[in-house]
N, C-alpha and C positions, 0 to 999 in steps of 0.2 A: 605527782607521779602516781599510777595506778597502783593502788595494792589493795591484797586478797587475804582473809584470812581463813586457812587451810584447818586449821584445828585452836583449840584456845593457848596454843602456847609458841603458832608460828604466822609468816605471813611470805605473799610473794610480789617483788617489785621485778619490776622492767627497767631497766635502765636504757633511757632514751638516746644517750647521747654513746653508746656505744652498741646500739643494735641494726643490725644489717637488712634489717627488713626481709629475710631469708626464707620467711611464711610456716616455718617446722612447727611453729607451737601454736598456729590457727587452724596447721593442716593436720594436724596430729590431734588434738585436742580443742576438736571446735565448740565443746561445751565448757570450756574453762575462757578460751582467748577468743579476739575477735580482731579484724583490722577496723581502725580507727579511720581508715579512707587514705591515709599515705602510707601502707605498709606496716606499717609499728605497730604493734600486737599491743589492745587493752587487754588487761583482766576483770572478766564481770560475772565471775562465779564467787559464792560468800562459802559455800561448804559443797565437800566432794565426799565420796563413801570411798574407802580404804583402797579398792581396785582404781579408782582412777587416781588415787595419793601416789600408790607406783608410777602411774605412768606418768605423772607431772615431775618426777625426781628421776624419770630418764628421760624425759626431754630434755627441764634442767640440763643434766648430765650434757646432753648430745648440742645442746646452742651452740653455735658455730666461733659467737662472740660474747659466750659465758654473760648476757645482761640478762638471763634469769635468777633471781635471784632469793634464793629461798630463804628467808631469817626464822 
């Protein structure tokens, strides 16, 4: 499973088997996600600057199928 690490004390997975292919966090955020070619959003960003930390944490927020998953 893709994971990202946002700062040294977190990380973010996708959860595949519960994501709808819905496009808000490639469409939203096309410098963190990308489509993998069926929908399902990879993660291939290692570090973001604090303005786009917000907006990964309301994308999060707004998943339709909650498989953003911020640890």
């Amino acid at each position: 499973m893709p994971q990202w690490v946002y700062n040294h004390r977190g990380s973010i997975r996708i959860d595949i088997e519960t994501c709808t292919a819905c496009k808000l966090c490639y469409e939203e955020l096309p410098e963190l996600f990308a489509d993998r070619g069926d929908g399902i959003p990879i993660v291939y960003a290692r570090v973001i600057g604090e303005d786009t930390k917000e907006r990964l944490f309301k994308i999060a927020e707004d998943c339709p199928s909650g498989s953003i998953i911020l640890e």
